[in-house]
C-alpha positions in Angstrom: -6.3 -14.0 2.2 -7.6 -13.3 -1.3 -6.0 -11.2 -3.7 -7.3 -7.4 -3.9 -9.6 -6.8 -6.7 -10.4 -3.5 -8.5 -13.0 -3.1 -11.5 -11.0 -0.2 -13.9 -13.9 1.5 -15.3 -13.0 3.9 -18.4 -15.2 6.5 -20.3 -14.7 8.6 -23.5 -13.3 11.6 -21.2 -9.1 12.4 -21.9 -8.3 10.7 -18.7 -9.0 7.3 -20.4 -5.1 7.7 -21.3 -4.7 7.4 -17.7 -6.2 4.0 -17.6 -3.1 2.7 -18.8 -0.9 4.3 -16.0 -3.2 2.8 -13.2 -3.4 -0.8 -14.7 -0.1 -0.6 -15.0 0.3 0.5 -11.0 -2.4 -2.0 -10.2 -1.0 -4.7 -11.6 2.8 -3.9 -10.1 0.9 -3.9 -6.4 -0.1 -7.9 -7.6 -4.2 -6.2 -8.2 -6.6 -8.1 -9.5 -8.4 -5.7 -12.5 -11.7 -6.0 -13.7 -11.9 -3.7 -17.0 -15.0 -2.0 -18.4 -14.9 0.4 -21.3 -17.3 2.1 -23.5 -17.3 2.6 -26.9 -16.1 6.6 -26.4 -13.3 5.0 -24.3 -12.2 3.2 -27.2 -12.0 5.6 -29.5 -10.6 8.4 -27.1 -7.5 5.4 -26.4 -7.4 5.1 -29.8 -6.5 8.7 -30.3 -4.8 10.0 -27.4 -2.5 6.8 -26.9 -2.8 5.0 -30.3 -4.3 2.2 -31.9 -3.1 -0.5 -30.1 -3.5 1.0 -27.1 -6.9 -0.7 -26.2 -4.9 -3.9 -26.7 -2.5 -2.7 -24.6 -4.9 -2.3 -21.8 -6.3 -5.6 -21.9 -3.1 -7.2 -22.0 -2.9 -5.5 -18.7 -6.1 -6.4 -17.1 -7.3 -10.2 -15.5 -10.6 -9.3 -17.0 -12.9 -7.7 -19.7 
C-alpha cells in the first residue's frame, strides 16, 4: 500500500499560521505533503509566525 498523500494548500488568510500545526500533524501520521503557497501566504507566515517560518514549513513538507 502506498503512503497517504495530502497537497497543504495555504493562502494569505491568518490561518496560514496553522499550516505549520497540520504539517506538523501530517507528517507525525508518516503523510506524504504536497505544499502550495501564494505570495499573501508568505508574507502573512512571515508576520504572524516569523521570518523563518516559511522555511520552517518547507522543512516540513515532501514537496513544494
Amino acid at each position: 500500500m502506498s503512503a497517504a498523500r495530502v497537497v497543504l494548500g495555504v493562502s494569505g488568510a491568518s490561518g496560514a499560521m496553522l499550516s505549520l500545526a497540520v504539517a506538523r500533524q501530517l507528517l507525525s501520521m508518516d503523510v506524504e505533503i504536497d505544499l502550495v503557497t501564494s505570495a499573501a501566504a508568505k508574507r502573512t507566515l512571515a508576520d504572524e509566525c516569523g521570518p523563518d517560518a516559511l522555511d520552517r514549513l518547507r522543512g516540513l513538507v515532501t514537496r513544494t
